[in-house]
KOLGUPA-977587 format. One record per residue (C-alpha): residue number from 1; x, y, z; residue in one letter. Coordinates in Angstrom, 2 decimals. Layout:
@n NUM; x X; y Y; z Z; res A
...
REM end
This chain:
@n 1; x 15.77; y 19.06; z 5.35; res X
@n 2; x 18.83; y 18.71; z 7.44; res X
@n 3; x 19.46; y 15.34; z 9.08; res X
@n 4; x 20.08; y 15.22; z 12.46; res X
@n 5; x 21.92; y 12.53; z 14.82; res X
@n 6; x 20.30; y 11.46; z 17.68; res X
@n 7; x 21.26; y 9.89; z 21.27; res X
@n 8; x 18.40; y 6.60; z 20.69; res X
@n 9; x 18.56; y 3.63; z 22.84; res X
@n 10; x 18.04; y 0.31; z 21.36; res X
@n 11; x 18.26; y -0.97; z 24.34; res X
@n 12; x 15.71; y -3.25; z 26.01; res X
@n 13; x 15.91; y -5.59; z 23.01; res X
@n 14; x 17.08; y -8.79; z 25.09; res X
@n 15; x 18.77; y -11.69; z 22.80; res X
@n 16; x 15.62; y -13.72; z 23.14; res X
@n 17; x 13.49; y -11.02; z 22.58; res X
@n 18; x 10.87; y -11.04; z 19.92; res X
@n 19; x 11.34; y -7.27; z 19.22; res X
@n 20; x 14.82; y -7.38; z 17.47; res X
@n 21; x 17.07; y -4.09; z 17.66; res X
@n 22; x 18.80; y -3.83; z 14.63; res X
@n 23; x 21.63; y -1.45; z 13.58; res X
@n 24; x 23.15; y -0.93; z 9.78; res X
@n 25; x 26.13; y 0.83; z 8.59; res X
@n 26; x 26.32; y 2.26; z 5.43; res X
@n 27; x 22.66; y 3.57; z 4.80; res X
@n 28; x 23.38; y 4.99; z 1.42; res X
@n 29; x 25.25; y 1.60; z -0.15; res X
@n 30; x 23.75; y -1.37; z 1.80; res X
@n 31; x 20.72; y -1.72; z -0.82; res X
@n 32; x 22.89; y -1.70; z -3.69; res X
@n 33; x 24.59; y -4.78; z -2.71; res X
@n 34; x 22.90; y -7.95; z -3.24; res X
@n 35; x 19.57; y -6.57; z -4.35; res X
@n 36; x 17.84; y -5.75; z -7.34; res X
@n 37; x 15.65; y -2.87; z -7.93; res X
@n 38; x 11.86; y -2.92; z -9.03; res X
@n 39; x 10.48; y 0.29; z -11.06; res X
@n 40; x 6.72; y -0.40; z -11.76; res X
@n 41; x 5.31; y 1.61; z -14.80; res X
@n 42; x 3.50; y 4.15; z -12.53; res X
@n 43; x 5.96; y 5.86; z -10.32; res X
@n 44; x 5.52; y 6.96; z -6.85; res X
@n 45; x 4.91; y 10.48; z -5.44; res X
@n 46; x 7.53; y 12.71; z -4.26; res X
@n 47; x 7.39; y 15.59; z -2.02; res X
@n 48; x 6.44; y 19.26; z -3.75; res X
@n 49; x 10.28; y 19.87; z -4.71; res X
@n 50; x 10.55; y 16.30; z -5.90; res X
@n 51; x 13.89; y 15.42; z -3.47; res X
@n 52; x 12.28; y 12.59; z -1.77; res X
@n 53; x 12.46; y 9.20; z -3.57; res X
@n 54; x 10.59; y 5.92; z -3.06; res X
@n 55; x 12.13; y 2.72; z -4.07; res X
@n 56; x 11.73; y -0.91; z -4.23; res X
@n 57; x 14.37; y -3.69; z -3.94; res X
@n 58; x 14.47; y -7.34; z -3.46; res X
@n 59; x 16.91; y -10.11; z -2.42; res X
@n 60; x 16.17; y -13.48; z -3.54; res X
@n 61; x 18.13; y -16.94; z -2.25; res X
@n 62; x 20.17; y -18.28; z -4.70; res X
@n 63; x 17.50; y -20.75; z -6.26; res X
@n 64; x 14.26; y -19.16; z -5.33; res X
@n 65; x 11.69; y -18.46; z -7.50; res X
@n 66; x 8.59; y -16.25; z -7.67; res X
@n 67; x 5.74; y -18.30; z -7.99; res X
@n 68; x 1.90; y -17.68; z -8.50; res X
@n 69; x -1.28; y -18.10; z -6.41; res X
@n 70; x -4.50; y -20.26; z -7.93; res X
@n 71; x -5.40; y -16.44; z -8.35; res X
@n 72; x -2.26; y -15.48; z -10.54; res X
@n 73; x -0.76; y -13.49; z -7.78; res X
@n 74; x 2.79; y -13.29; z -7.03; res X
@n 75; x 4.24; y -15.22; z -4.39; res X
@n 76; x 7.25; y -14.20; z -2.89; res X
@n 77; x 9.59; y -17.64; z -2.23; res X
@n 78; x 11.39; y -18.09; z 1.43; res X
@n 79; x 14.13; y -16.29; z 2.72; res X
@n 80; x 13.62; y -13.52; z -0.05; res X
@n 81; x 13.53; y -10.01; z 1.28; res X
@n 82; x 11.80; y -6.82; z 0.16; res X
@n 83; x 12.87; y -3.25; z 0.88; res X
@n 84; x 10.36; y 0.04; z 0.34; res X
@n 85; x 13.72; y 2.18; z 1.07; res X
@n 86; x 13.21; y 6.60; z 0.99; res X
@n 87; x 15.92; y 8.90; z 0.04; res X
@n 88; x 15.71; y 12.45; z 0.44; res X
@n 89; x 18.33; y 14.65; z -1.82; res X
@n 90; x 20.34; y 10.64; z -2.58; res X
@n 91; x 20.15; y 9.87; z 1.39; res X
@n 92; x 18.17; y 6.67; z 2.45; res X
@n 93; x 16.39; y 8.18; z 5.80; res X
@n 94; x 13.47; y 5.85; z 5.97; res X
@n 95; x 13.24; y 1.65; z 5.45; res X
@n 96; x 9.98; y -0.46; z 5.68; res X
@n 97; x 10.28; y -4.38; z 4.71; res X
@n 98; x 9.40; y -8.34; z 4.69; res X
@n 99; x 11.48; y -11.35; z 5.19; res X
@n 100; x 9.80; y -14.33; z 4.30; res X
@n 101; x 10.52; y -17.40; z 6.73; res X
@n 102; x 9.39; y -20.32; z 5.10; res X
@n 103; x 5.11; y -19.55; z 6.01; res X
@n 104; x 6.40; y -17.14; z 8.68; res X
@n 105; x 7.08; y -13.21; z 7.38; res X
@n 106; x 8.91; y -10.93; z 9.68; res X
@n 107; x 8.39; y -7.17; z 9.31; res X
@n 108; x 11.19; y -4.14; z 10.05; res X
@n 109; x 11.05; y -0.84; z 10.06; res X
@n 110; x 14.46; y 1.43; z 10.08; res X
@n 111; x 15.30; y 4.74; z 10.32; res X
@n 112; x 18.18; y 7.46; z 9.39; res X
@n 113; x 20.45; y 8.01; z 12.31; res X
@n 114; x 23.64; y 9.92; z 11.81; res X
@n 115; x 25.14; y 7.74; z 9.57; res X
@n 116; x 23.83; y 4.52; z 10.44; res X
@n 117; x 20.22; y 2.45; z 10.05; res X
@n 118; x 18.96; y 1.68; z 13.61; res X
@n 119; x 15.44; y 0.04; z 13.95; res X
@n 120; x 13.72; y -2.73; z 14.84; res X
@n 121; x 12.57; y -6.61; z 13.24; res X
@n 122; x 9.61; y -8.48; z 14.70; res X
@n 123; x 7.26; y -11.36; z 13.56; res X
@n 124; x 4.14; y -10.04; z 11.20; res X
@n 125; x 1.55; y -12.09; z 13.29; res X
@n 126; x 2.48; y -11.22; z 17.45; res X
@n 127; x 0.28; y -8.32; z 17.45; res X
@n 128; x 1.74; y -7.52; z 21.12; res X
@n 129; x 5.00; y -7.33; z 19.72; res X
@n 130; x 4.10; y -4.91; z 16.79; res X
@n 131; x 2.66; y -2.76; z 19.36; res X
@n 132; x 5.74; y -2.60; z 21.35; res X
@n 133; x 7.70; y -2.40; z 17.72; res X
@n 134; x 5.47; y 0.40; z 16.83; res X
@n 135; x 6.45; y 2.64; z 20.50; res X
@n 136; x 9.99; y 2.50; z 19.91; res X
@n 137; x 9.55; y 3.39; z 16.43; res X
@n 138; x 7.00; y 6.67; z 17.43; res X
@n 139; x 10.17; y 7.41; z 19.73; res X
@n 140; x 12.99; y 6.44; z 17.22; res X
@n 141; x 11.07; y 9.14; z 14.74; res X
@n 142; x 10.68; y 11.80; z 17.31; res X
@n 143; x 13.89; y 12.25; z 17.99; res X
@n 144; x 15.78; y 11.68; z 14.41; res X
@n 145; x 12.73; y 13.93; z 12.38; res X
@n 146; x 14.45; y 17.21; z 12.04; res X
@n 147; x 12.75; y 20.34; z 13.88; res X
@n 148; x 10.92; y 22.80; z 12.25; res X
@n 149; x 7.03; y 23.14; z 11.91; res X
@n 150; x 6.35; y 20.28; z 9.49; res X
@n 151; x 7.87; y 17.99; z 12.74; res X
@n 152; x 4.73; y 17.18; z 14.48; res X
@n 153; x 2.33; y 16.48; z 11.57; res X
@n 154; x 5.41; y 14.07; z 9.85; res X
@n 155; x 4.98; y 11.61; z 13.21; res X
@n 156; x 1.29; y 11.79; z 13.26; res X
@n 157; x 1.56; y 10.87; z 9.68; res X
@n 158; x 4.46; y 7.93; z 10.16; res X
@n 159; x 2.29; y 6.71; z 13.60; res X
@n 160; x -0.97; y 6.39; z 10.81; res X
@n 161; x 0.76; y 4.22; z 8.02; res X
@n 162; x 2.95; y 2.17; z 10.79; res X
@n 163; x 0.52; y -0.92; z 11.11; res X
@n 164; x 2.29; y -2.75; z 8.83; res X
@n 165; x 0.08; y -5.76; z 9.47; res X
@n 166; x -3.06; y -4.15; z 8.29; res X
@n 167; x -1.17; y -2.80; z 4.94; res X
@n 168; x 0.24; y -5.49; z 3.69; res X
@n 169; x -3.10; y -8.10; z 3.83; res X
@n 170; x -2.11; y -10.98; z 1.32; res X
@n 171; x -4.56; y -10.25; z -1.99; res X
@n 172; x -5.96; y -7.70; z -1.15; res X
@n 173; x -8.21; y -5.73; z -4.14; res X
@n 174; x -7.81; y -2.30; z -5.15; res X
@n 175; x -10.49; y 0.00; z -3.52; res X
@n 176; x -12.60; y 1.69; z -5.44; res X
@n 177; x -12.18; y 5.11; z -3.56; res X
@n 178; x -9.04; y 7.48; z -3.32; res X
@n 179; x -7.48; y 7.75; z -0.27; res X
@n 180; x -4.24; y 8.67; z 1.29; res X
@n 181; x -3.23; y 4.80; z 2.21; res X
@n 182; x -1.96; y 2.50; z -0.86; res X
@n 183; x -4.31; y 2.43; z -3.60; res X
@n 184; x -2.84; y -0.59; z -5.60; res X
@n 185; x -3.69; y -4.25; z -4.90; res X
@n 186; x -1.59; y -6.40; z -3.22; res X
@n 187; x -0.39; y -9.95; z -4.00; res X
@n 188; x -0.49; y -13.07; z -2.04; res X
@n 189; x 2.49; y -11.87; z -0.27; res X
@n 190; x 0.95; y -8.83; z 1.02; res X
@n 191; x 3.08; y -6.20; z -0.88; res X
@n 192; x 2.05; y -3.61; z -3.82; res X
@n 193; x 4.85; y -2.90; z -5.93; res X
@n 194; x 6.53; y -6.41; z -7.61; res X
@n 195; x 3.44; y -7.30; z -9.41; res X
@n 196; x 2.72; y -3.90; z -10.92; res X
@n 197; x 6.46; y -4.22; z -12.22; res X
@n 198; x 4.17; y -6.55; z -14.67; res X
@n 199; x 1.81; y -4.54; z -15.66; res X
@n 200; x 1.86; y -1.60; z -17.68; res X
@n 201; x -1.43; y -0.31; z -15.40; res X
@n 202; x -1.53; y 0.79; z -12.22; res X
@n 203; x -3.49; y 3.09; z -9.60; res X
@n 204; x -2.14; y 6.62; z -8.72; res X
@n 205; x -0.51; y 6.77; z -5.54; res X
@n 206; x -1.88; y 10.07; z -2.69; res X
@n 207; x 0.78; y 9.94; z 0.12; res X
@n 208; x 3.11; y 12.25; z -1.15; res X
@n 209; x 1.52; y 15.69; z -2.35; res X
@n 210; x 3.39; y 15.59; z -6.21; res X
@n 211; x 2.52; y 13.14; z -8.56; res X
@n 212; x 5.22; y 12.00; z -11.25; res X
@n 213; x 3.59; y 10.69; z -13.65; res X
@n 214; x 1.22; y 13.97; z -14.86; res X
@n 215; x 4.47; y 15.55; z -16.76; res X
@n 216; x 5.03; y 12.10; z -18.48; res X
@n 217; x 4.40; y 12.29; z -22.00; res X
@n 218; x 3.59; y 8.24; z -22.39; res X
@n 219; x 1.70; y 7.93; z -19.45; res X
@n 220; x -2.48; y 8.33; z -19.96; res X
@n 221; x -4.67; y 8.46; z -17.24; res X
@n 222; x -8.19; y 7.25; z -16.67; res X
@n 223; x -11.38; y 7.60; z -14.35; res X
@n 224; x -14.59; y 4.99; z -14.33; res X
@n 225; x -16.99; y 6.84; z -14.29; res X
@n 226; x -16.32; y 10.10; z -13.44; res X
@n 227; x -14.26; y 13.37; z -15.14; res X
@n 228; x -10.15; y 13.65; z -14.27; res X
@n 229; x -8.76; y 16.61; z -13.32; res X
@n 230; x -5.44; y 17.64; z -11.92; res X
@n 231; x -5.69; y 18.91; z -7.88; res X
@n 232; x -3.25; y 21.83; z -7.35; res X
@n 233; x -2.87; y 23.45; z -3.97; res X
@n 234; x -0.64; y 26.64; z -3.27; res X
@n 235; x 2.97; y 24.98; z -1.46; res X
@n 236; x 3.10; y 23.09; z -5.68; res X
@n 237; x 2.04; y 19.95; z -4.75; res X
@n 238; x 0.20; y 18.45; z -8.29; res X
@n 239; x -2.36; y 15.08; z -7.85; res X
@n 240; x -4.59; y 13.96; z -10.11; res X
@n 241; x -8.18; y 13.37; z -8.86; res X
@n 242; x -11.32; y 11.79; z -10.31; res X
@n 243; x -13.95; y 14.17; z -9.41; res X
@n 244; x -15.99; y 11.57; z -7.99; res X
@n 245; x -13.48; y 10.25; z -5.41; res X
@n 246; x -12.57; y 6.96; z -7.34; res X
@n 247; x -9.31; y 5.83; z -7.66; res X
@n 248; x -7.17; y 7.21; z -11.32; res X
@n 249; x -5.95; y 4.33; z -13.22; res X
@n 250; x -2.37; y 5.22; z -15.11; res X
@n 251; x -1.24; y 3.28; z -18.09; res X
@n 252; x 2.27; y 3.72; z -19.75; res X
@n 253; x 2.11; y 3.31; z -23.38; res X
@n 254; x 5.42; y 0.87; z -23.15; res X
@n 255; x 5.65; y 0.20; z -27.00; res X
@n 256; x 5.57; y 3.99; z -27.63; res X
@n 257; x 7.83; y 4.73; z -24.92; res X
@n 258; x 10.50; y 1.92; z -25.81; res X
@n 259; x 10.89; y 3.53; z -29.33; res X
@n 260; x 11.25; y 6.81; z -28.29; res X
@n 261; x 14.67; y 5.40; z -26.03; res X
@n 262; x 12.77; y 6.72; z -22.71; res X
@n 263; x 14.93; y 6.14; z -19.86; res X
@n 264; x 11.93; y 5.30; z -17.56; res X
@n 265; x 10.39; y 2.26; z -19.59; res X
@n 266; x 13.99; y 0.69; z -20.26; res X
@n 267; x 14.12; y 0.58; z -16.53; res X
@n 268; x 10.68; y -0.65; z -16.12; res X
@n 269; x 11.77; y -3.39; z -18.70; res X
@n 270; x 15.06; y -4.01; z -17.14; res X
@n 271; x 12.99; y -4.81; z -14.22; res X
@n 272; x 10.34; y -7.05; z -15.77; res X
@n 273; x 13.21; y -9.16; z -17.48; res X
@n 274; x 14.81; y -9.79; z -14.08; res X
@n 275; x 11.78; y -11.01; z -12.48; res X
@n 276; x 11.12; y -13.35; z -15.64; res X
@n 277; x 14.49; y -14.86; z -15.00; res X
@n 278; x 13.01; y -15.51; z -11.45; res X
@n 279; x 9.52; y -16.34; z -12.23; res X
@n 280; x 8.83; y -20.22; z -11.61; res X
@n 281; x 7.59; y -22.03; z -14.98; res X
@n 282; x 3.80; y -21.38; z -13.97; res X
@n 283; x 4.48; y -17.71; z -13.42; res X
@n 284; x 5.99; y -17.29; z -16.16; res X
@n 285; x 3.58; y -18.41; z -18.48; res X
@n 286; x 1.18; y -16.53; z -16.49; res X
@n 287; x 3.17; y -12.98; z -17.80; res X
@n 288; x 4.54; y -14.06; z -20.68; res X
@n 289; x 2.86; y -10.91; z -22.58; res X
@n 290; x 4.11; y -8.95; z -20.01; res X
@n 291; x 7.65; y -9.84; z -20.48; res X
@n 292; x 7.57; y -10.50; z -24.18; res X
@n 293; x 6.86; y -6.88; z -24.42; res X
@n 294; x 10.00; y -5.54; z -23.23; res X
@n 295; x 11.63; y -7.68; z -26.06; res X
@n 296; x 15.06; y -9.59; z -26.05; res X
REM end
């Protein structure tokens, strides 16, 4: 999958324009400065060839803190940022993410172009201006998604999971059927992956045709009330389905994991000991389990 550079205009984007044009350098480095990366216990999906990567960062102020809901949710503090940022073969082509403004949030979207970022930042609750955001974005990924005959079906995929606002609902619960948008539950920030990073369970994720956590030898995986079975189709893509259209739960067996030195759960721990550090009191005690499992 060859990148291509594209002639896109960001123009239109006036200084006091809600619908911010924004412009990075240095795709493949900016996340590793200044933010921290979040494995959760249950991985991702990949593509069938496993070159496309899905990872999540954050950037918290100096003296912010995580805190919890009445629920014990997580609560992401002000001015912290949080980055859903896809690689294909070590390139980051694809960036979806929050800013939280004090009670405001402010989504963004970027994409891969040449060697730059370009996209655009607006606010989470002006509805006309996500539907603006969302047009220059169907444009921005028609002309940087390579050619070929997987071009069309990738935008008519990207235009179905780019209402960000309807994703990322603060507490939302897990559905209890399958389906091809986010599976997990979100916390009273709206987002999926931080508060999985404390949990060793998690729902199986369908919007990438290869699961990674099937070849896992510490990872077991669970249906309510129906059989589990593992959905092949003929390009090698590998899910795993409860035959009754329920959502699979996956569990890492962390202990286990830990004392066989697997590279995975360290990083799952050395995730779940940097959020303690940046857990408020209350939410601290609220995972202390969590984090006491990982060990000193």
């Amino acid at each position: 999958m060859a990148l291509v550079a594209a002639a896109v205009s960001l123009g239109g984007c006036k200084k006091s324009d809600p619908l911010a044009a924004v412009d990075l350098a240095d795709p493949d480095g900016y996340f590793k400065r200044d933010y921290v990366e979040l494995v959760p216990a249950v991985r991702p999906p990949t593509d069938v060839e496993g070159r496309d990567q899905i990872r999540v960062y954050v950037k918290l102020p100096k003296r912010g803190r995580i805190d919890t809901d009445g629920d014990g949710r997580l609560r992401m503090p002000a001015d912290a940022v949080v980055e859903r940022v896809e690689s294909y073969d070590g390139k980051v082509i694809d960036v979806r993410g929050i800013r939280f403004d004090g009670k405001k949030q402010w989504f963004h979207a970027y994409r891969r172009n040449g060697e730059r970022l370009v996209g655009f930042e607006w606010r989470s609750d002006d509805r006309g201006t996500a539907e603006r955001a969302r047009a220059r974005l169907d444009e921005l990924v028609v002309a940087t998604e390579p050619p070929g005959p997987q071009h069309d079906a990738f935008v008519a995929r990207y235009r179905q999971l780019a209402d960000c606002a309807s994703c990322h609902v603060a507490n939302r619960n897990q559905p209890t059927r399958a389906g091809a948008m986010p599976n997990r539950a979100t916390d009273a920030s709206g987002l999926f992956v931080p508060q999985t990073v404390l949990s060793d369970r998690a729902p199986i994720e369908r919007h990438r045709p290869r699961d990674l956590n099937i070849d896992d030898r510490f990872m077991r995986m669970t249906c309510v009330n129906a059989s589990f079975m593992i959905e092949a189709d003929r390009t090698g893509g590998r899910l795993p389905r409860c035959l009754d259209g329920g959502v699979v739960t996956a569990q890492l067996e962390l202990p286990r994991a830990l004392a066989a030195k697997d590279a995975h759960a360290k990083a799952v721990c050395d995730s779940r000991r940097w959020l303690g550090e940046h857990l408020s009191s209350g939410a601290r005690e609220r995972f202390a389990a969590a984090i006491a499992e990982c060990g000193p």
